[in-house]
Backbone as CSV, one residue per row, in Angstrom:
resi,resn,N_x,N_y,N_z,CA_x,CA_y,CA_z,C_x,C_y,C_z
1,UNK,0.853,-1.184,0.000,0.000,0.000,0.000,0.888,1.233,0.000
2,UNK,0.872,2.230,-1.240,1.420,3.560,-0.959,1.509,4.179,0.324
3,UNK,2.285,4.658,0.201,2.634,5.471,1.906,2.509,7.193,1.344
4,UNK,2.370,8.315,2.214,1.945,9.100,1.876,3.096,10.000,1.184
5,UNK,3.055,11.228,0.716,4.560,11.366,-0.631,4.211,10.735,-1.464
6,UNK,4.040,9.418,-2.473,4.125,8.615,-3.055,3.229,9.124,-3.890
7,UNK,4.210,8.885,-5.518,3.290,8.936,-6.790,3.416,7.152,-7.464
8,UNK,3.464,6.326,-6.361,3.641,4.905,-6.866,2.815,4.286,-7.236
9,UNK,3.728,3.696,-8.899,2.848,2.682,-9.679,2.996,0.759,-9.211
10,UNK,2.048,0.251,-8.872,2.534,-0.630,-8.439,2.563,-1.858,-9.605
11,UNK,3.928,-2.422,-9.370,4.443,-3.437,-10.420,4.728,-4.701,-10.042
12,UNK,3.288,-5.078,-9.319,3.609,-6.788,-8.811,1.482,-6.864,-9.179
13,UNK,1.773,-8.222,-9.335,-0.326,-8.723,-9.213,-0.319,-8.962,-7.267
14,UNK,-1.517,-8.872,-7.463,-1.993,-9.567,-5.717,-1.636,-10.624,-5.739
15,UNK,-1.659,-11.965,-6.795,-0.723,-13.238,-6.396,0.230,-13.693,-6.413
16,UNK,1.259,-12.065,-6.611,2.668,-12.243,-6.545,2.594,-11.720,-4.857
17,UNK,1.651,-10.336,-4.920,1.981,-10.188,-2.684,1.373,-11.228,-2.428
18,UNK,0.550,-11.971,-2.704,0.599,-12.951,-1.846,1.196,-14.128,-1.311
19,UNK,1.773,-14.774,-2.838,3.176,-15.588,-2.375,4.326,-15.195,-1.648
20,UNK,4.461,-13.761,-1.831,5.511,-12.652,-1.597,5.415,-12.977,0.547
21,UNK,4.079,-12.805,0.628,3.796,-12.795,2.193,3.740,-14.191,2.555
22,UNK,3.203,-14.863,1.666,3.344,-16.216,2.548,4.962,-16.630,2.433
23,UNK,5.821,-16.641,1.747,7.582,-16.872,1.486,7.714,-16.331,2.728
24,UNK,7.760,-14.727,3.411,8.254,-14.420,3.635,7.731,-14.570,5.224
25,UNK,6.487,-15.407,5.583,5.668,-15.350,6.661,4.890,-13.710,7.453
26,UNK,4.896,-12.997,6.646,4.339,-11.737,6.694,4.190,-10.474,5.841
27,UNK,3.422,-9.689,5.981,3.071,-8.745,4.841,4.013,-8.424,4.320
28,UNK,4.752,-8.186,3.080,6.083,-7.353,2.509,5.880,-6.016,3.096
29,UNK,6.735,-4.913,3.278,7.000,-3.814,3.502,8.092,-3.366,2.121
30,UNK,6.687,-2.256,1.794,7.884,-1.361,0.623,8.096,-2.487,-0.782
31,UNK,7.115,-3.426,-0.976,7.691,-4.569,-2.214,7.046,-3.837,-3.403
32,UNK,8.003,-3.395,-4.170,8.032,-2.491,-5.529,7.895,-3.386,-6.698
33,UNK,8.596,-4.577,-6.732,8.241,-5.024,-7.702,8.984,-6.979,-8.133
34,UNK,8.430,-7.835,-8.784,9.466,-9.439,-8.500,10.385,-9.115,-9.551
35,UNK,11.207,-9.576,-9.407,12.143,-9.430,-10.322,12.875,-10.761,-10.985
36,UNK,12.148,-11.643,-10.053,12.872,-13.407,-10.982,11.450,-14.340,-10.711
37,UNK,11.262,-15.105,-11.025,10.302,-16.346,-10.533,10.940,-17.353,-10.439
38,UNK,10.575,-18.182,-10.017,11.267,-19.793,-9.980,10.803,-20.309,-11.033
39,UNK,12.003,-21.024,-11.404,11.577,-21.533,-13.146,10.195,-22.763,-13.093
40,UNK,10.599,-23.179,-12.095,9.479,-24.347,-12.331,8.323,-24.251,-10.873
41,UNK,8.795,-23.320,-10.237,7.386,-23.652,-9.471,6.474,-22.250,-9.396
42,UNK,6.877,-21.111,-10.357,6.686,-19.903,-10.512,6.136,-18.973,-9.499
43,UNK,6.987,-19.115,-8.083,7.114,-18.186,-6.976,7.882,-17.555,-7.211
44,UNK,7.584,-15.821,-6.585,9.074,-15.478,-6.483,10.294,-15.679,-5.709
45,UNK,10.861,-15.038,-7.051,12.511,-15.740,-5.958,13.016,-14.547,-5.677
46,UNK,12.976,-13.277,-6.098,13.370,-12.309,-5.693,12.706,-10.657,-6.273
47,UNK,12.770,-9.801,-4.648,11.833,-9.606,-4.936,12.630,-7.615,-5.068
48,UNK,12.484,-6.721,-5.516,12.964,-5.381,-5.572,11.815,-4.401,-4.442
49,UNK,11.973,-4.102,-3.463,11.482,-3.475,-2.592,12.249,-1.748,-2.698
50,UNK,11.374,-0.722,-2.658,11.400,0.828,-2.584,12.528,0.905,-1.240
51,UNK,13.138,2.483,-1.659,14.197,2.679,-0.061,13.842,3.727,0.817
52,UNK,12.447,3.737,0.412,12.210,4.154,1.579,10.889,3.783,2.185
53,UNK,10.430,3.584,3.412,9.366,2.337,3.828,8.759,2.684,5.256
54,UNK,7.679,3.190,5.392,7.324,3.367,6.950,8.230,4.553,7.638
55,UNK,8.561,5.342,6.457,9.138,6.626,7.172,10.750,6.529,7.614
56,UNK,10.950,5.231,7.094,12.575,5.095,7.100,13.246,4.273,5.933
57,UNK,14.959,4.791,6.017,15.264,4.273,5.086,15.410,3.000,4.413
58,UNK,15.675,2.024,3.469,15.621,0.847,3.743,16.381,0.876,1.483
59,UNK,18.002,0.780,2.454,18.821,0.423,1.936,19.051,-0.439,0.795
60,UNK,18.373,-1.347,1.517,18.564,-2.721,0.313,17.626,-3.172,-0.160
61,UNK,17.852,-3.067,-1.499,16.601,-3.368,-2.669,16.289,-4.327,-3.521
62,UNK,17.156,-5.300,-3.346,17.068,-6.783,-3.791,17.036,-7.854,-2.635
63,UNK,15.675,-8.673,-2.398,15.376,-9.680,-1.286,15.568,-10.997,-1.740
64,UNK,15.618,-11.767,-1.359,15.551,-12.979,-1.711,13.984,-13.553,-1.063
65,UNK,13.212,-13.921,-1.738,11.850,-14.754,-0.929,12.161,-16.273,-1.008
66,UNK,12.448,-16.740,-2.029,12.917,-18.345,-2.321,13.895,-19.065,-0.942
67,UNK,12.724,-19.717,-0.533,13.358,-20.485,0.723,14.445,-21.357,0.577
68,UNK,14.612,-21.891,-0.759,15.735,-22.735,-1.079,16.765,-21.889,-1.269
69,UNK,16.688,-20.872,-1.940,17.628,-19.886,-2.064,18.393,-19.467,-0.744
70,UNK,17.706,-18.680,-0.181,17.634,-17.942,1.528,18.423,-19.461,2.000
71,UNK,18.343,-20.283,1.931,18.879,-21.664,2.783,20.171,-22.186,2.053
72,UNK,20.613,-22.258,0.821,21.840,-22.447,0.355,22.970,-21.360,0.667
73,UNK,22.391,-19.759,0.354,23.430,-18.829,0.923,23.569,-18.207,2.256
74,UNK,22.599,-19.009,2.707,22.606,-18.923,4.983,24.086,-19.886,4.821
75,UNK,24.310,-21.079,4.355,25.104,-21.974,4.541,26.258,-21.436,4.205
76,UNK,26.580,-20.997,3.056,27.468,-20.758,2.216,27.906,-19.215,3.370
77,UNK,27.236,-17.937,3.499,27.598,-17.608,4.293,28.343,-18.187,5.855
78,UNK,27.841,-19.131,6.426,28.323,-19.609,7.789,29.231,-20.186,7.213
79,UNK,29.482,-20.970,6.621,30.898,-21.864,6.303,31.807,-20.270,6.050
80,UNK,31.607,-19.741,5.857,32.954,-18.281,5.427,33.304,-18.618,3.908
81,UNK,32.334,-18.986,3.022,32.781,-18.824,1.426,32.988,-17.381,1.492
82,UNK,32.257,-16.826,1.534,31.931,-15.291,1.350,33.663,-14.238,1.439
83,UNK,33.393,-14.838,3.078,34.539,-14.002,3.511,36.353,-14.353,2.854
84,UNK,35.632,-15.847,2.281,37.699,-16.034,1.412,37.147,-15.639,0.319
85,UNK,36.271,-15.583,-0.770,36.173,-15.347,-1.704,36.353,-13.705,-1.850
86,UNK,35.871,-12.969,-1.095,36.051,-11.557,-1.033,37.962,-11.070,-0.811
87,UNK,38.672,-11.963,0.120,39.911,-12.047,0.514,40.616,-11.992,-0.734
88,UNK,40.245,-12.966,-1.988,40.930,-13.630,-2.793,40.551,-12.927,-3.588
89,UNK,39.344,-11.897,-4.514,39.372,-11.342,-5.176,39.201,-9.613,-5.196
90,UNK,39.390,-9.522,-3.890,38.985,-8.052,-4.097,40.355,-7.252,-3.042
91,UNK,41.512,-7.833,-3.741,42.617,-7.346,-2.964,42.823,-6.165,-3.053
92,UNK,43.688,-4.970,-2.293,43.334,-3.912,-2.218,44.369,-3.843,-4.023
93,UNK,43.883,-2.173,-4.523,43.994,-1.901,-5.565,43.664,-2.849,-7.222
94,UNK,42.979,-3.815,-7.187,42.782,-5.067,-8.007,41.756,-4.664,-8.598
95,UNK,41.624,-5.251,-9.996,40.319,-4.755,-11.106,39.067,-4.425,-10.302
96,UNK,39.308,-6.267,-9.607,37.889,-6.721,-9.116,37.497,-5.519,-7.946
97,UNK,38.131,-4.847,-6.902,37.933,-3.403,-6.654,37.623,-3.060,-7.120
98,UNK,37.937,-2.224,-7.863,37.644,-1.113,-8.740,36.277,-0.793,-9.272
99,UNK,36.045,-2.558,-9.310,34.628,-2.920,-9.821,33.908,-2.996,-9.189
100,UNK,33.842,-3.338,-8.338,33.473,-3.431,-6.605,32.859,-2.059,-6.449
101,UNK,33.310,-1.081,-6.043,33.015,0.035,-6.549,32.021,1.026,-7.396
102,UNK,32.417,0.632,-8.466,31.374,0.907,-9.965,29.905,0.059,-9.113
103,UNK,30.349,-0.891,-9.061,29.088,-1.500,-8.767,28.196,-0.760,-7.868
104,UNK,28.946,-0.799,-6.306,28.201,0.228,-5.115,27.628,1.700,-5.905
105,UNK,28.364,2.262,-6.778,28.251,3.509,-7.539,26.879,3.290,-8.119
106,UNK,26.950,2.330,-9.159,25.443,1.631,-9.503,24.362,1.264,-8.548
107,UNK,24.340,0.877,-8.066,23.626,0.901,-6.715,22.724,1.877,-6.163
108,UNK,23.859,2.292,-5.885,23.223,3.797,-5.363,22.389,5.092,-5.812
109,UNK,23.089,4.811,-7.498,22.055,5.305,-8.273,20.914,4.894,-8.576
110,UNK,20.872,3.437,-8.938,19.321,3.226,-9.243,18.678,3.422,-7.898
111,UNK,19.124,3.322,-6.711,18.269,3.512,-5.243,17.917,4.809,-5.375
112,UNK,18.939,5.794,-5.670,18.474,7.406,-6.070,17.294,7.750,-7.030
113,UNK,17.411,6.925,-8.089,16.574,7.249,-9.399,14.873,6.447,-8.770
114,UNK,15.251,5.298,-7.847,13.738,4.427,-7.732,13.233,5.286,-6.523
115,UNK,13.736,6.251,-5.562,13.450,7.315,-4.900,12.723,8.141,-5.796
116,UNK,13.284,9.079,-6.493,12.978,10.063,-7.272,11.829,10.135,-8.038
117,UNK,11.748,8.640,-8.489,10.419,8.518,-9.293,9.209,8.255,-8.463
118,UNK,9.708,7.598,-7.378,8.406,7.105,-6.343,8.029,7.908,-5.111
119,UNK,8.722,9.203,-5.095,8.329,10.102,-3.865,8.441,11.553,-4.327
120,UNK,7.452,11.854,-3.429,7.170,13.525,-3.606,8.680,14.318,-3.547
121,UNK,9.642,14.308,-3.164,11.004,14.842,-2.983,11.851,14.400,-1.907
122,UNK,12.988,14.521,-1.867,13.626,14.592,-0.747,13.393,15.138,0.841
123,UNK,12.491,15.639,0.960,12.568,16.673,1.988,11.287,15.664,3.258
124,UNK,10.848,14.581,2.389,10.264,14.287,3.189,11.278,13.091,4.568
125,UNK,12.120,13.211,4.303,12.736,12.792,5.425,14.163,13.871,6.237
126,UNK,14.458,13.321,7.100,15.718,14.010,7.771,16.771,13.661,6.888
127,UNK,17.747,15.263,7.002,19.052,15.017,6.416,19.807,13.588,6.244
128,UNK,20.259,13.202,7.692,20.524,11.917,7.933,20.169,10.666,7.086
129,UNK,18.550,10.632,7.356,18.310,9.476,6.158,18.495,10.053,4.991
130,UNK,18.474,10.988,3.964,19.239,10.879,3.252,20.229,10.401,2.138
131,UNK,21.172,10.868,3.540,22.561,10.678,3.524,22.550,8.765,3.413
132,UNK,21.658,8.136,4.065,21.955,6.691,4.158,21.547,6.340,2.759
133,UNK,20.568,6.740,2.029,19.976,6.453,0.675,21.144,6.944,-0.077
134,UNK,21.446,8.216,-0.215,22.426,8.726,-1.238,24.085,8.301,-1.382
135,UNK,24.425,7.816,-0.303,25.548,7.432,-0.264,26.125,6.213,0.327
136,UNK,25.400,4.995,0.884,25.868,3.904,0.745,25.583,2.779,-0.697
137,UNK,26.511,2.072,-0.582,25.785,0.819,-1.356,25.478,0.013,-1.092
138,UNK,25.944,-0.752,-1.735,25.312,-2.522,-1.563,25.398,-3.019,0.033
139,UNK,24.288,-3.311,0.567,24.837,-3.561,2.275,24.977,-5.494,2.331
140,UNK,24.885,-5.807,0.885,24.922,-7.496,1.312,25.136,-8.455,0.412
């Protein structure tokens, strides 16, 4: 449901929020739009949520709903893939930096641009939040 500010078009059916809420065991907050289905059982698997939500910011705009999903990279996180794979390619000064980077840069813009289009202006929040929309990236 639009929140107030909002000139939002909404880009999901009711039986995408509704798989959306049952995946996730409760109402989505801020779900803008699916962005993958599962090939064969056609839930979503992931879902693009607005950054800003209930009057605060909300950073990250790609979810995962797919329980199989959410459960292979819970694992893969706890074992520490994550943390050697990041070790091993993103050494300081290295392409994969650089890119690293570009990427957060990307990021941040489309979070800027999916702001811009979906709210009355900036002003409806504090400096601070903001600052958390405009200038972080990727938090995950």
């Amino acid at each position: 449901m639009p929140e107030e500010n909002m000139k939002l078009e909404r880009k999901y059916s009711d039986e995408d929020y509704q798989w959306v809420s049952e995946l996730l065991g409760r109402k989505p907050r801020g779900l803008y739009q699916v962005m993958k289905y599962h090939p064969e059982k056609n839930h979503p698997m992931v879902i693009k949520v607005l950054p800003y939500v209930e009057k605060a910011p909300f950073p990250t705009l790609y979810w995962l709903t797919c329980p199989i999903l959410k459960r292979e990279i819970s694992h893969i996180e706890k074992d520490g893939v994550i943390e050697e794979f990041e070790k091993e390619l993103f050494a300081p000064e290295s392409h994969n930096l650089k890119e690293l980077h570009r990427n957060h840069q990307s990021y941040r813009d489309e979070r800027i641009k999916l702001f811009e289009e979906n709210y009355e202006g900036w002003g409806i929040m504090p400096e601070p939040m903001q600052k958390i929309l405009k200038e972080t990236g990727i938090g995950g």
